[in-house]
N, CA, C and O atoms as CSV, one atom per row, in Angstrom:
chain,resi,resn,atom,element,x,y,z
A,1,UNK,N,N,129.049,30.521,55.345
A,1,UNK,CA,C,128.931,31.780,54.632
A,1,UNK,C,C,129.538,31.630,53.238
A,1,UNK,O,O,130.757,31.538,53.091
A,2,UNK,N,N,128.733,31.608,52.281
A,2,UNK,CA,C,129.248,31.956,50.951
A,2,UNK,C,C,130.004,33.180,50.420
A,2,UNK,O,O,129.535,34.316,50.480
A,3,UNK,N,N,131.445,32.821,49.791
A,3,UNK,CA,C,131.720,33.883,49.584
A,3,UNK,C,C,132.471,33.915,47.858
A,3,UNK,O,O,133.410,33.174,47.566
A,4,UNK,N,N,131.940,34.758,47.015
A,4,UNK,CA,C,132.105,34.737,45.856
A,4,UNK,C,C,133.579,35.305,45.665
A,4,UNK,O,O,133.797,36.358,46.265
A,5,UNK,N,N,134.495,34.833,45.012
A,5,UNK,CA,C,135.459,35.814,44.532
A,5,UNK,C,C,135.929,35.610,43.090
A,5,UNK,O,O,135.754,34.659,42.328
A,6,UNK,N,N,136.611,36.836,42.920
A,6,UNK,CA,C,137.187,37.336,41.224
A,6,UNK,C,C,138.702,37.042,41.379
A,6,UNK,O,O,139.302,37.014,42.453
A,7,UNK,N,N,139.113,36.876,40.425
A,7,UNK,CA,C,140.512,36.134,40.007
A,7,UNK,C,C,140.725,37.534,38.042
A,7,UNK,O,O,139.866,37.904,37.242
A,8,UNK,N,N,141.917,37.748,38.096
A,8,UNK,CA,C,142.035,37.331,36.167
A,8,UNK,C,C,142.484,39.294,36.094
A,8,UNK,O,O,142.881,39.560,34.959
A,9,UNK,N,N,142.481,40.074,36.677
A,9,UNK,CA,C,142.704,41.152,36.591
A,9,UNK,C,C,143.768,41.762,36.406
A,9,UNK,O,O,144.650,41.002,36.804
A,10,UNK,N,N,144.261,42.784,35.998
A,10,UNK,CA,C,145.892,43.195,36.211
A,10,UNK,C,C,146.189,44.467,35.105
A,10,UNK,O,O,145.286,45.283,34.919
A,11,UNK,N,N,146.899,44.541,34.709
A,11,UNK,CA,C,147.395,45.535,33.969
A,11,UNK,C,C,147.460,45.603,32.470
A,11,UNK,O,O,148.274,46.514,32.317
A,12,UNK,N,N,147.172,45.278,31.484
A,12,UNK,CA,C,147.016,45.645,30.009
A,12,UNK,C,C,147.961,46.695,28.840
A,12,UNK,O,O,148.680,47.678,29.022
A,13,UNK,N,N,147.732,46.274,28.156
A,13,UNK,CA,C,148.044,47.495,27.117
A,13,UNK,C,C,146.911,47.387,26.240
A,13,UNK,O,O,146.395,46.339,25.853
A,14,UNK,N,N,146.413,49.111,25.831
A,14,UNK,CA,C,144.952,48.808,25.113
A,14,UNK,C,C,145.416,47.978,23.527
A,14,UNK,O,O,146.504,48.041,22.954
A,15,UNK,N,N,144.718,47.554,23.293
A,15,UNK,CA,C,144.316,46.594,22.295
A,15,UNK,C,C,144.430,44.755,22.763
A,15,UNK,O,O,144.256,43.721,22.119
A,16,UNK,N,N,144.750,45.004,23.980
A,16,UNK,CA,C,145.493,43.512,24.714
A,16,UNK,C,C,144.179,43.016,25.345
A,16,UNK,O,O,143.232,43.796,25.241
A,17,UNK,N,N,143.962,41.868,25.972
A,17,UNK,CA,C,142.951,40.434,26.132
A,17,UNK,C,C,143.739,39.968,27.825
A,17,UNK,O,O,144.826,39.628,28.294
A,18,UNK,N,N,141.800,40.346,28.395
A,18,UNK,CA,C,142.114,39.410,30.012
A,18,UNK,C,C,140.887,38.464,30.326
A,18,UNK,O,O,139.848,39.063,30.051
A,19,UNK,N,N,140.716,37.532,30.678
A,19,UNK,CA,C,140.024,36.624,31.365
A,19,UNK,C,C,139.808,36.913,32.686
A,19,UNK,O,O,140.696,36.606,33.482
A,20,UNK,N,N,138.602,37.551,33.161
A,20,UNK,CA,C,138.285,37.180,34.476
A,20,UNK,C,C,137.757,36.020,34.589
A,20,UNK,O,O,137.469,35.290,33.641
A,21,UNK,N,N,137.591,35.770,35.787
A,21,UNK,CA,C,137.056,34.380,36.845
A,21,UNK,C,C,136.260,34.551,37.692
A,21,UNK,O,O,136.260,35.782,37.662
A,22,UNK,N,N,135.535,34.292,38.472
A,22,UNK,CA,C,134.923,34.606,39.389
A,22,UNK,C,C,134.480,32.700,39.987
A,22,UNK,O,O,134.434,31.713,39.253
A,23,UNK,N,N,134.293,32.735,41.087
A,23,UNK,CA,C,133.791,31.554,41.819
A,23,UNK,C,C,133.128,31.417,43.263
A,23,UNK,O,O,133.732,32.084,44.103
A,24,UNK,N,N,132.340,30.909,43.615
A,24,UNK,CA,C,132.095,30.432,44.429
A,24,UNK,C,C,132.385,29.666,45.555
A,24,UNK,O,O,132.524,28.446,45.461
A,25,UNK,N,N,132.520,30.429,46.909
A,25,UNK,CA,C,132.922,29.341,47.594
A,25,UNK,C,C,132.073,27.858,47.643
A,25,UNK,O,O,132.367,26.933,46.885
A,26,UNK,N,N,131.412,27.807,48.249
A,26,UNK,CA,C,130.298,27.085,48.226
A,26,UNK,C,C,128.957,26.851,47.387
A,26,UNK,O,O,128.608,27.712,46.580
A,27,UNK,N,N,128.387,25.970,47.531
A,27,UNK,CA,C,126.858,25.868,46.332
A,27,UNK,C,C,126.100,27.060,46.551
A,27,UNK,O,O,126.024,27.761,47.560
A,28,UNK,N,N,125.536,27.173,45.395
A,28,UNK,CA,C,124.720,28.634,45.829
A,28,UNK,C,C,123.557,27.985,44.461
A,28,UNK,O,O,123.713,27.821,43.251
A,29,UNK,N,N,122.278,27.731,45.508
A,29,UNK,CA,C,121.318,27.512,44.567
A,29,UNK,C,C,120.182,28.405,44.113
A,29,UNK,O,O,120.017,29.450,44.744
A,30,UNK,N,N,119.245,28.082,42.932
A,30,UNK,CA,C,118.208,28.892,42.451
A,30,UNK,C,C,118.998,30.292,42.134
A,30,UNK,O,O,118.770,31.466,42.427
A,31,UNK,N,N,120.059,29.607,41.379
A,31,UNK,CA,C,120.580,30.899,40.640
A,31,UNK,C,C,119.429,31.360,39.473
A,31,UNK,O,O,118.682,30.659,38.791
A,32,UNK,N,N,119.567,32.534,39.521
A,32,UNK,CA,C,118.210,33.274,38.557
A,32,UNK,C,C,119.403,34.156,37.316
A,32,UNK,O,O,119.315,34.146,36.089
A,33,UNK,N,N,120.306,34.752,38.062
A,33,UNK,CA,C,121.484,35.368,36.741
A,33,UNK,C,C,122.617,35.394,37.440
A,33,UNK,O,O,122.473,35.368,38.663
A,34,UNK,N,N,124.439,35.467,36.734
A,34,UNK,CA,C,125.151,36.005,36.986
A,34,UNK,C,C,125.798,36.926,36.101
A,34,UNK,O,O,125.861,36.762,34.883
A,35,UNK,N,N,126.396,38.141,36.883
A,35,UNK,CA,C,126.558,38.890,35.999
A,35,UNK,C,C,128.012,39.473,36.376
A,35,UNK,O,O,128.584,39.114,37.405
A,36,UNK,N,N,128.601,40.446,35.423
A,36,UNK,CA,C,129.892,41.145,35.655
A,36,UNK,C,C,129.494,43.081,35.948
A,36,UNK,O,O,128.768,43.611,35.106
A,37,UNK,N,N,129.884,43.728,36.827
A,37,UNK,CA,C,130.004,44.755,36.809
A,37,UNK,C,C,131.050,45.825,36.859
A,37,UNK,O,O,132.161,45.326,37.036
A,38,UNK,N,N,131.064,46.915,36.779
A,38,UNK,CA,C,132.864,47.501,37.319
A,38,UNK,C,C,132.123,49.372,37.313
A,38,UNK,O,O,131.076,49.966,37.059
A,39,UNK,N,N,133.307,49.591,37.707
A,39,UNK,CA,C,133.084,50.622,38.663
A,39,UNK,C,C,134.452,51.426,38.207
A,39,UNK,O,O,135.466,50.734,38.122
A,40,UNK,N,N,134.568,52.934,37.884
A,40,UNK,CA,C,135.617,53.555,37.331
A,40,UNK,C,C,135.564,54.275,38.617
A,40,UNK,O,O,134.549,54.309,39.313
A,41,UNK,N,N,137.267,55.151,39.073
A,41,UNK,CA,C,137.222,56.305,40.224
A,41,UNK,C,C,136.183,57.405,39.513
A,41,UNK,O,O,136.166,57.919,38.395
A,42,UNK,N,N,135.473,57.502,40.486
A,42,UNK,CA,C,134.241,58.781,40.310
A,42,UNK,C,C,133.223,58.103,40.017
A,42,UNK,O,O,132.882,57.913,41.185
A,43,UNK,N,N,132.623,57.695,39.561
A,43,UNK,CA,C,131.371,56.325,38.920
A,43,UNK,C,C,131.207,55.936,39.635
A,43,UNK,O,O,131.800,55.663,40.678
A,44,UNK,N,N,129.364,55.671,38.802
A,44,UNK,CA,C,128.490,54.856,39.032
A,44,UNK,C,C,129.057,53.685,38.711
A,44,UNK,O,O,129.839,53.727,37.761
A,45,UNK,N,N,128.783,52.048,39.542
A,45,UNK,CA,C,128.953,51.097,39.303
A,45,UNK,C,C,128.003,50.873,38.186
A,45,UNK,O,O,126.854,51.302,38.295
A,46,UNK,N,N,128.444,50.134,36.947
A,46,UNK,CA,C,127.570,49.788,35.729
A,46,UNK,C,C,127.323,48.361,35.686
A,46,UNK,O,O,128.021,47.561,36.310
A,47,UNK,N,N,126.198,47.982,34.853
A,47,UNK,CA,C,126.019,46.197,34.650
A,47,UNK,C,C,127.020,46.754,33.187
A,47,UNK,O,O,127.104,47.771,32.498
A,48,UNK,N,N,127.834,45.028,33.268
A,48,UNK,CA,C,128.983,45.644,32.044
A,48,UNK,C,C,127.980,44.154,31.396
A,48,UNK,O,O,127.528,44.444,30.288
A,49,UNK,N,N,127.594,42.790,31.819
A,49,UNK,CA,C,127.295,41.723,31.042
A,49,UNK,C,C,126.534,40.589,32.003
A,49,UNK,O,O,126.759,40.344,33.188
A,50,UNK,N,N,125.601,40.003,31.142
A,50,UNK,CA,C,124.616,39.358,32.443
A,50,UNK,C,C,124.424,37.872,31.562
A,50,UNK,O,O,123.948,38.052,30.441
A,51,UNK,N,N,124.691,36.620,31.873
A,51,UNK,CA,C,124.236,35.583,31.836
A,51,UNK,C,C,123.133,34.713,32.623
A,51,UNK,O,O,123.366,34.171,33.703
A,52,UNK,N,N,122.013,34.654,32.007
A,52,UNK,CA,C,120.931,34.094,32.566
A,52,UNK,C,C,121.107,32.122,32.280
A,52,UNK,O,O,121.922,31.409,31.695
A,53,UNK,N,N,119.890,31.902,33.043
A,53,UNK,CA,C,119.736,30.717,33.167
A,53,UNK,C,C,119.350,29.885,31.526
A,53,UNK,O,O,118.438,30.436,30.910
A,54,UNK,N,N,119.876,28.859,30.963
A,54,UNK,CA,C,119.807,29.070,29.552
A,54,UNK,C,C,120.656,29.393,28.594
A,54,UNK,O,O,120.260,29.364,27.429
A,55,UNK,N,N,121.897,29.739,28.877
A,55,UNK,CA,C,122.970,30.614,28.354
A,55,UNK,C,C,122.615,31.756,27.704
A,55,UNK,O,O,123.431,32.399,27.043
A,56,UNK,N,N,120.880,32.235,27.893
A,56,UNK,CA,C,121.480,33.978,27.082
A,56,UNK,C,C,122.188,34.694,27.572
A,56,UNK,O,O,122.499,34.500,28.748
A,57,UNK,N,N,122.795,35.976,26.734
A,57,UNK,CA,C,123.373,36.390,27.501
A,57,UNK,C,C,123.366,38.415,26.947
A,57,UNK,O,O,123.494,38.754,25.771
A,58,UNK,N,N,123.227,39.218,27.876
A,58,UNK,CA,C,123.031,40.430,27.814
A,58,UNK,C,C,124.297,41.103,28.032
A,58,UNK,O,O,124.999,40.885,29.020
A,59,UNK,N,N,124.679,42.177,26.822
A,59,UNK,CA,C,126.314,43.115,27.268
A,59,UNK,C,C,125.115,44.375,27.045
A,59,UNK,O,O,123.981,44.559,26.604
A,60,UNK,N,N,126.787,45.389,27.989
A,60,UNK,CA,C,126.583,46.804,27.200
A,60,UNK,C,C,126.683,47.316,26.431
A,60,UNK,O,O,127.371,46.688,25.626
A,61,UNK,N,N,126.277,48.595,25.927
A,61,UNK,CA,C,126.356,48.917,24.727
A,61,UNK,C,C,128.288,48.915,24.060
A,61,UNK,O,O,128.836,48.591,23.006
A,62,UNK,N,N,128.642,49.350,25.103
A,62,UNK,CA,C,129.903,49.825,25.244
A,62,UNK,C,C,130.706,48.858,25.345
A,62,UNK,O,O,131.844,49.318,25.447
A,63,UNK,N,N,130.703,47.555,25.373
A,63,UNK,CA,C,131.580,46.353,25.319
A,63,UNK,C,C,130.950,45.242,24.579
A,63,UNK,O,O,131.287,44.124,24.969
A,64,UNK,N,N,129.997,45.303,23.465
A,64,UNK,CA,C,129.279,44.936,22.831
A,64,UNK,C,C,130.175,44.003,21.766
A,64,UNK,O,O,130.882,44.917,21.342
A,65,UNK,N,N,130.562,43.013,21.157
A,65,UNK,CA,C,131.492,42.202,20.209
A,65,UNK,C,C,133.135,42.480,20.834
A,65,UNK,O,O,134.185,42.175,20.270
A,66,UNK,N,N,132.974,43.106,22.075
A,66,UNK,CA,C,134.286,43.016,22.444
A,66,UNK,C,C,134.933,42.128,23.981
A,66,UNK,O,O,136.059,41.745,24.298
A,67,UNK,N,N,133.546,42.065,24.677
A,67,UNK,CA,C,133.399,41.065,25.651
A,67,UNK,C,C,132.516,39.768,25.802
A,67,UNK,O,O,131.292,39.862,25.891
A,68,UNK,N,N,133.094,38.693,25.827
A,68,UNK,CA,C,132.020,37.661,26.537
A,68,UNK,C,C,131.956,37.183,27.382
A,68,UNK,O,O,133.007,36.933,27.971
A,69,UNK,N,N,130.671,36.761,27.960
A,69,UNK,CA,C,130.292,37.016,29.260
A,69,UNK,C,C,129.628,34.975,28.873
A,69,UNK,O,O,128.828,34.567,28.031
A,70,UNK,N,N,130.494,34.163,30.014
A,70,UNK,CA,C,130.106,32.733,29.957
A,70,UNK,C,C,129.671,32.209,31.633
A,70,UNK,O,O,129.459,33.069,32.488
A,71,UNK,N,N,129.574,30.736,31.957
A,71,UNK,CA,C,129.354,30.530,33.275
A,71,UNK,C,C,129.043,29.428,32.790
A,71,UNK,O,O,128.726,29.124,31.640
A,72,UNK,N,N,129.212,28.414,34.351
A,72,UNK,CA,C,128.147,27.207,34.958
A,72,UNK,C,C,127.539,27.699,36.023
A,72,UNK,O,O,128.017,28.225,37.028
A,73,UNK,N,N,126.198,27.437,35.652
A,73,UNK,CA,C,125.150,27.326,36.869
A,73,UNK,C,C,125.373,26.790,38.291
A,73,UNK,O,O,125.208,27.126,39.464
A,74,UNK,N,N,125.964,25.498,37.347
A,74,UNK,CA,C,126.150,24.438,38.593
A,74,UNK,C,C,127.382,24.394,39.473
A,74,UNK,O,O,127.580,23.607,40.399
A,75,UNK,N,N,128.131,25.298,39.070
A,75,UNK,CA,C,128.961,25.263,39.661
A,75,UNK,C,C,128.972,26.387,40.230
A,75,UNK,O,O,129.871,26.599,41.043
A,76,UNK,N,N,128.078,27.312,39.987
A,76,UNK,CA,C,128.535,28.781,40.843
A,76,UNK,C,C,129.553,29.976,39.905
A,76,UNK,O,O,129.585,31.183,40.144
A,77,UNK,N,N,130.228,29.359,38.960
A,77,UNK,CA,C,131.239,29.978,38.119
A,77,UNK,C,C,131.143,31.026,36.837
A,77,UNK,O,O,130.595,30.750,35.770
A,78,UNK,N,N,131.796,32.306,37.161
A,78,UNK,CA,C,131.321,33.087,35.627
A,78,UNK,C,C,132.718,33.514,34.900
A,78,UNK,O,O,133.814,33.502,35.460
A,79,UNK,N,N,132.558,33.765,34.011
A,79,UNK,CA,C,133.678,33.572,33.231
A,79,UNK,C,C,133.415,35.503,32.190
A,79,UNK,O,O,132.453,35.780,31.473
A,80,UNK,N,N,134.506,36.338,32.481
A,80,UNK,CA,C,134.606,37.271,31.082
A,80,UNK,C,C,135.626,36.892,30.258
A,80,UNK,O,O,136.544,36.190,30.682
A,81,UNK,N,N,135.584,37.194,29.371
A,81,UNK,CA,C,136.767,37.423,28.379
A,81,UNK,C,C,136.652,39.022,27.605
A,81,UNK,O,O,135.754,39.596,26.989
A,82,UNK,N,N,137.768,39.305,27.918
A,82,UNK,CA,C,137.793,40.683,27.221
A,82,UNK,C,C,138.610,41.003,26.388
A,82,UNK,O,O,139.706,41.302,26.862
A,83,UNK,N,N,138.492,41.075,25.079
A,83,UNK,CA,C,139.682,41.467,24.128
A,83,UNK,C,C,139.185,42.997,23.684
A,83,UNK,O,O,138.170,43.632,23.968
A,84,UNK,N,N,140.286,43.291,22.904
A,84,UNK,CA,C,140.559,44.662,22.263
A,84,UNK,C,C,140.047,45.730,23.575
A,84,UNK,O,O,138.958,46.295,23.478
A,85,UNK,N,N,140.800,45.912,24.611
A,85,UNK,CA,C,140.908,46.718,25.414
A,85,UNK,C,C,140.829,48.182,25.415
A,85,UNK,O,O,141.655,48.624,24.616
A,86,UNK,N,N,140.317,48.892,25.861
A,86,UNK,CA,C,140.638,50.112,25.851
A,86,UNK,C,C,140.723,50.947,27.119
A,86,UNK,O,O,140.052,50.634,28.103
A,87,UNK,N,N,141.606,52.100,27.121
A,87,UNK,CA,C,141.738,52.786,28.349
A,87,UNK,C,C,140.198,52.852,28.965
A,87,UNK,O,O,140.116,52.347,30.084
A,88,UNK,N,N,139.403,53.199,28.616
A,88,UNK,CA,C,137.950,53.603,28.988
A,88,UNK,C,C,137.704,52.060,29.568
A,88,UNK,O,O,137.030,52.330,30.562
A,89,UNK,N,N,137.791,51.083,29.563
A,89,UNK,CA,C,137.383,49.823,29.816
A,89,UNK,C,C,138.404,49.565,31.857
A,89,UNK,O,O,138.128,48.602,32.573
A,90,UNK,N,N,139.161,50.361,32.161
A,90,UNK,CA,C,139.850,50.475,32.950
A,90,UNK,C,C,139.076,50.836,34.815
A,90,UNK,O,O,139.110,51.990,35.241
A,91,UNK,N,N,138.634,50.010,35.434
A,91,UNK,CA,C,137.540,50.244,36.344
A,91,UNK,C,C,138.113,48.603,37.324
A,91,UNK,O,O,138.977,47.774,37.038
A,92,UNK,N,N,137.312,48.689,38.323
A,92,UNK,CA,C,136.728,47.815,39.354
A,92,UNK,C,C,135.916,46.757,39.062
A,92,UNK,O,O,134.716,47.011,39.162
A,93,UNK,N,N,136.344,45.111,38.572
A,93,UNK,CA,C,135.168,44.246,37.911
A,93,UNK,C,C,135.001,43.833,39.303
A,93,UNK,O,O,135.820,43.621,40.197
A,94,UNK,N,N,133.232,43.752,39.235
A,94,UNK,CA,C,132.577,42.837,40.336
A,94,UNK,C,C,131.957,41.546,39.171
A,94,UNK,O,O,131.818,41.469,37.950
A,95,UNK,N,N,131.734,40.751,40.225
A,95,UNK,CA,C,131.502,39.691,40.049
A,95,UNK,C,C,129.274,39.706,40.879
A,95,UNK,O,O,129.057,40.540,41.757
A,96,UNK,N,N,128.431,39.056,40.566
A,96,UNK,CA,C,127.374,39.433,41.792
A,96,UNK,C,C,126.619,38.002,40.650
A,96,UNK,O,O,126.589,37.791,39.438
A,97,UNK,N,N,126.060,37.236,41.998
A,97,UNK,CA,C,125.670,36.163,41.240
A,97,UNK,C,C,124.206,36.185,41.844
A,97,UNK,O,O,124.279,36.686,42.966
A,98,UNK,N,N,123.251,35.929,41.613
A,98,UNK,CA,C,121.988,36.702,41.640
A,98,UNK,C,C,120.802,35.087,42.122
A,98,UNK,O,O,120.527,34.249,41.263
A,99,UNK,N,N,120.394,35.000,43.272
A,99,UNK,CA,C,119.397,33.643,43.339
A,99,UNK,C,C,118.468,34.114,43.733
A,99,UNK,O,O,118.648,35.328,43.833
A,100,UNK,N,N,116.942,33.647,44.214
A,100,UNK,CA,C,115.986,34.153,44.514
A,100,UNK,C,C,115.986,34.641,46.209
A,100,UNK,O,O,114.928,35.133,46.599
A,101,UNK,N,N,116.809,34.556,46.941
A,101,UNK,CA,C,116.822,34.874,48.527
A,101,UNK,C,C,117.551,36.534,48.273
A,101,UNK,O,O,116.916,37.587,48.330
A,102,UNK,N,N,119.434,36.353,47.912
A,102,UNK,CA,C,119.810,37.396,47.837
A,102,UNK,C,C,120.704,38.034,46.591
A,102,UNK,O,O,120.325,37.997,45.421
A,103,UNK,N,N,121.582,38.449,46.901
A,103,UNK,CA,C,122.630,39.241,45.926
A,103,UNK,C,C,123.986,38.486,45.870
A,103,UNK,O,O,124.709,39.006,46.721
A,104,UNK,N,N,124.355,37.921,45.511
A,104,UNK,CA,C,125.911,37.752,46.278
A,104,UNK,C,C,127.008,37.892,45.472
A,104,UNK,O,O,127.246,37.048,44.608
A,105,UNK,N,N,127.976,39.213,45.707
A,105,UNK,CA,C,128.649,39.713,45.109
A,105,UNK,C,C,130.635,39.937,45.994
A,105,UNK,O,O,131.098,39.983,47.134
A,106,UNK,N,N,131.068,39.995,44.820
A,106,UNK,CA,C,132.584,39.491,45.023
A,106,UNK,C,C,132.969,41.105,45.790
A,106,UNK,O,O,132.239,42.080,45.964
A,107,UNK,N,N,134.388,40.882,46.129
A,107,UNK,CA,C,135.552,42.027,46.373
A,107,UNK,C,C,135.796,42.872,44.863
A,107,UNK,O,O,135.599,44.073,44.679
A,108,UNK,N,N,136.212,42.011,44.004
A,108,UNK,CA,C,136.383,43.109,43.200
A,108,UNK,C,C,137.526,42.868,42.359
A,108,UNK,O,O,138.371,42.323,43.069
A,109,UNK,N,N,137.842,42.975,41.495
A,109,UNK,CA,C,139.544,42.741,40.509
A,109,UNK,C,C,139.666,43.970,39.575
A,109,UNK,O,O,138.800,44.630,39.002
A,110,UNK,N,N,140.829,44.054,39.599
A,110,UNK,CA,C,140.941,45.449,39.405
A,110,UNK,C,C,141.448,45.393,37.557
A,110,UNK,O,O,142.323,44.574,37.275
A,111,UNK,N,N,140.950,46.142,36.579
A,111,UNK,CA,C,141.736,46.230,35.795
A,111,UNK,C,C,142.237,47.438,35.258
A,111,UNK,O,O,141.617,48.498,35.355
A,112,UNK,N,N,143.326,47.327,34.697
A,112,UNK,CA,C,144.232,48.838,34.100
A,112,UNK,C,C,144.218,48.411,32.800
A,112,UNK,O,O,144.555,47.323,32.333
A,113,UNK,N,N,143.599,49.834,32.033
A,113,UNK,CA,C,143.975,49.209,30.828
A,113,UNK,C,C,145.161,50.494,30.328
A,113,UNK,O,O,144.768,51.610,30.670
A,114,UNK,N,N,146.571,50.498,29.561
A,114,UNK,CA,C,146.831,51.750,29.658
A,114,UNK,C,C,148.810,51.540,29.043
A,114,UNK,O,O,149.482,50.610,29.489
A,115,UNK,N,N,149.160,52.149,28.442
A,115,UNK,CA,C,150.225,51.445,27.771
A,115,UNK,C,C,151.480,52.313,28.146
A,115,UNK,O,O,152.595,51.997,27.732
């Protein structure tokens, strides 16, 4: 059983910089995208940033020159970086790595952003 998990989360002060992680237990092939999502109390879970096969790569409007969104294919691995923080940025990151069979998506890392 493959099981994806998130690493890199924690507590902030807004204008401050976190690195999530995310990984793979095992190989996970005919990756098609991986992406980052998060989830605020009350909310809809949102796509926050999506790396396709190729290195393009798709953000939201709302974290647009303030997050990047990296990975290996081959390894199963996605990578955020998030600088200039803001309270509003403060939610539930998933991790969900996307192949042609299913979905396969993490627990979850939590971040606070908040001073």
């Amino acid at each position: 059983q493959v099981q994806v998990v998130e690493s890199g989360g924690g507590l902030v002060q807004p204008g401050g910089s976190l690195r999530l992680s995310c990984a793979a237990s095992k190989s996970i092939f005919s990756i098609n995208t991986m992406g980052w999502y998060r989830q605020a109390p009350g909310k809809q879970r949102e796509l926050v940033a999506t790396i396709y096969s190729g290195g393009i790569t798709s953000y939201a409007d709302s974290v647009k020159g303030r997050f990047t969104i990296s990975g290996d294919y081959a390894r199963a691995t996605v990578y955020l970086q998030m600088r200039s923080l803001k309270p509003e940025d403060t939610a539930e990151y998933y991790c969900k790595v996307q192949n042609r069979e299913r979905a396969y998506w993490g627990q979850g890392t939590q971040v606070t952003v908040s001073s």
